[in-house]
C-alpha positions as CSV (number, residue, x, y, z in Angstrom):
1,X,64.2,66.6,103.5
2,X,68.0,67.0,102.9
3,X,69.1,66.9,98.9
4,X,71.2,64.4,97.7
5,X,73.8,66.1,95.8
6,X,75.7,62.9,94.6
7,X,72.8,62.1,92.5
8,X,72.8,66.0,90.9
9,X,75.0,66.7,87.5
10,X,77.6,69.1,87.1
11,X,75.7,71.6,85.8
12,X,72.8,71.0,88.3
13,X,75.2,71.5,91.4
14,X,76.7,74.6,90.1
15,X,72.9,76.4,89.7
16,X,72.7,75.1,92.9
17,X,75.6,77.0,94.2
18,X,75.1,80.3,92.7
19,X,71.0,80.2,94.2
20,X,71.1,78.6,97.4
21,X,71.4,81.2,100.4
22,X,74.6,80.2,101.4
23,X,73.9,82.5,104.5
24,X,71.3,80.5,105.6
25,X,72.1,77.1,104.5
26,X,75.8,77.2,105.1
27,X,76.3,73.4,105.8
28,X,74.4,72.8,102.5
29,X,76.6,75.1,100.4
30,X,79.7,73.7,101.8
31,X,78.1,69.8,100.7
32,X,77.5,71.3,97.3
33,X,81.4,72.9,97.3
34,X,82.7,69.3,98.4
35,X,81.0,67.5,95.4
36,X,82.1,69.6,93.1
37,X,85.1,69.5,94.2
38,X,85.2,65.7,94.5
39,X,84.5,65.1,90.6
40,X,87.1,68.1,89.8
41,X,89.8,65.7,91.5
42,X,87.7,62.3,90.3
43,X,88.1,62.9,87.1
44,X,89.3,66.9,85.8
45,X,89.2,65.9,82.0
46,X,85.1,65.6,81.7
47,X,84.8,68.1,84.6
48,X,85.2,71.6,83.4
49,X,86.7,73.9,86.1
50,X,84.9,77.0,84.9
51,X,82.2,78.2,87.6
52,X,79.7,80.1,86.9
53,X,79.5,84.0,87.2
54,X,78.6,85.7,90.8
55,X,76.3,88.7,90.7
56,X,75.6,91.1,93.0
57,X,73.2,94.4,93.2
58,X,72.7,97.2,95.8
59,X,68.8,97.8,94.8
60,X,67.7,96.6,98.5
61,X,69.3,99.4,99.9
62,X,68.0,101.8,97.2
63,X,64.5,100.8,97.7
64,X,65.1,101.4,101.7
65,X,66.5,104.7,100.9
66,X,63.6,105.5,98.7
67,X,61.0,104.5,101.7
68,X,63.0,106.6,104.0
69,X,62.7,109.6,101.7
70,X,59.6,109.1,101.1
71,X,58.5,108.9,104.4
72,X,60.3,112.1,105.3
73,X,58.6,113.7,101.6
74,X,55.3,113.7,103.9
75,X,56.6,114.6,106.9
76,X,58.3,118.2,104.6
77,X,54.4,118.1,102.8
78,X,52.5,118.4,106.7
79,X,55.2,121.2,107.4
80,X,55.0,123.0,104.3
81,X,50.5,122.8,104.8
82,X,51.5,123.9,108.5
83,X,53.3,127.6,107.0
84,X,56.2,126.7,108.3
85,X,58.9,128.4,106.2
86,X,61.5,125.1,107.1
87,X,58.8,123.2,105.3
88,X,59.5,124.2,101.7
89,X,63.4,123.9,102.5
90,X,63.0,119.9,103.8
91,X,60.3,119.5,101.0
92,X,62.6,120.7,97.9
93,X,64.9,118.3,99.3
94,X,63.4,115.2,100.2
95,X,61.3,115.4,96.8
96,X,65.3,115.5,95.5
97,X,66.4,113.1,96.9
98,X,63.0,110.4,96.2
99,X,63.6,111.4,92.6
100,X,67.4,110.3,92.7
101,X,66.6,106.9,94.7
102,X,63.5,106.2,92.6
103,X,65.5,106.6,89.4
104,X,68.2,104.3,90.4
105,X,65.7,101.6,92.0
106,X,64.5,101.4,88.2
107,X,67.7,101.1,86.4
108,X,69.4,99.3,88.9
109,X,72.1,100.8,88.9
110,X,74.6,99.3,91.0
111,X,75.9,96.0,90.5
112,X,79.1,93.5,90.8
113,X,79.7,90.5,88.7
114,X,82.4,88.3,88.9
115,X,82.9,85.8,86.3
116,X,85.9,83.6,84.1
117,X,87.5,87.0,83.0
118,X,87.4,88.9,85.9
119,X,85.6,91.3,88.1
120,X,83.3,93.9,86.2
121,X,80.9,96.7,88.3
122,X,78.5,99.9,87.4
123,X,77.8,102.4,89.6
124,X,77.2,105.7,89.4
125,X,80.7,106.6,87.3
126,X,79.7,104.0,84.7
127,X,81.3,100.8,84.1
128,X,84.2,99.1,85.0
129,X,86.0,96.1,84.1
130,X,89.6,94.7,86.0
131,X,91.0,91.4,84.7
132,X,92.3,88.8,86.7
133,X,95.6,89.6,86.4
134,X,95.5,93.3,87.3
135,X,93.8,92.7,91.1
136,X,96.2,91.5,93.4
137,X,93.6,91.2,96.1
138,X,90.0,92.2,98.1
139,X,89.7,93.8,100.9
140,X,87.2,94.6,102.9
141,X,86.7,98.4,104.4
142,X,85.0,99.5,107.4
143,X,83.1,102.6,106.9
144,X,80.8,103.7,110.2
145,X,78.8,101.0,110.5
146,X,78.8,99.2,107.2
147,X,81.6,97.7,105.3
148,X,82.1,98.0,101.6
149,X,84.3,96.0,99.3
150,X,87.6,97.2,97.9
151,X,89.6,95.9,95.1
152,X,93.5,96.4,95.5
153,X,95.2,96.3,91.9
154,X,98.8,95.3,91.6
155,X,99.6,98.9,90.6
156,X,98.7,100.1,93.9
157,X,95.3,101.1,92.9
158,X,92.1,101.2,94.8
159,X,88.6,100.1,93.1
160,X,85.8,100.5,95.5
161,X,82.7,97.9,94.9
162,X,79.4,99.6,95.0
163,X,77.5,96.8,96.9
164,X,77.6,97.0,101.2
165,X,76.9,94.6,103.8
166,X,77.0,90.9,103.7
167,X,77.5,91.5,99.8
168,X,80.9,92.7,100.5
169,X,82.0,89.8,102.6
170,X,80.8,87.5,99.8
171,X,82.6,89.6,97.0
172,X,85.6,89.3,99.0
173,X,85.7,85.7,99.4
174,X,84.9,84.8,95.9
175,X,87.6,87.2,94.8
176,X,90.2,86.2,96.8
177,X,89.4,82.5,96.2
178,X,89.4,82.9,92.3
179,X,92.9,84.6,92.6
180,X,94.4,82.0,95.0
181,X,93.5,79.3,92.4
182,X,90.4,78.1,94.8
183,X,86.9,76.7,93.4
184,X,84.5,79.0,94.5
């Protein structure tokens, strides 16, 4: 059964927007874009053109990290039983490296959130926050076989997102839509 978004408030259709999968229901996201849209141009003095903020995290790929370490953890605990000496080495530094991704799966750490003021991010440096009018664009970079996000400031600086993936391609088209005057 298909929703009838003419019948859904303003308010309604913009929750709507910021939790469908637009991935998976890309026809539906771009119905709930044209409505709004339609009542912006309708009538723009009870329409408010503020949308609401974007928010995106990296804890899926910690949490696949942390398996992945974990997994190799035992594999470093069955060596160590076995007296091989490689054992303690791989063991010392998967247990390491479980610790780190464990911690950061719990504070979740890394996230992006784009809203009215601009584009503010945590990672591992701390927090970050770039106004509208210092980004003059997103980009996205190809890195091996992943691509990451990468805001371009209109000094000539160079702001990497901490979120990979489909994430960045998102990031970059909300971004570049915000700045070109677009309702996202």
């Amino acid at each position: 059964m298909e929703p009838n978004y003419t019948d859904y408030s303003k308010e309604e259709l913009e929750q709507a927007l910021t939790t469908i999968d637009q991935a998976a229901f890309p026809d539906r996201t771009l119905r709930i874009k044209h409505e709004i849209g339609r009542r912006l141009n309708e009538n723009p003095t009870t329409c408010n053109a503020s949308t609401p903020s974007h928010r995106w995290t990296s804890t899926g790929r910690n949490i696949l990290l942390l398996l992945c370490f974990c997994l190799l953890t035992m594999l470093a605990l069955t060596a160590l039983f076995s007296g091989k000496t490689e054992g303690i080495i791989l063991f010392v530094f998967s247990v390491s490296l479980t610790t780190f991704f464990a911690i950061n799966v719990f504070r979740k750490n890394d996230w992006v959130q784009i809203d009215e003021s601009g584009v503010k991010y945590k990672n591992i440096l701390g927090y970050k926050h770039l106004y509208w009018n210092e980004i003059a664009t997103c980009k996205i970079r190809y890195l091996r076989y992943t691509k990451s996000a990468v805001l371009i400031g209109k000094t000539g600086g160079e702001y990497a997102l901490p979120v990979t993936g489909r994430n960045a391609k998102e990031i970059t088209e909300v971004v570049n839509a915000k700045l070109h005057g677009n309702v996202v």
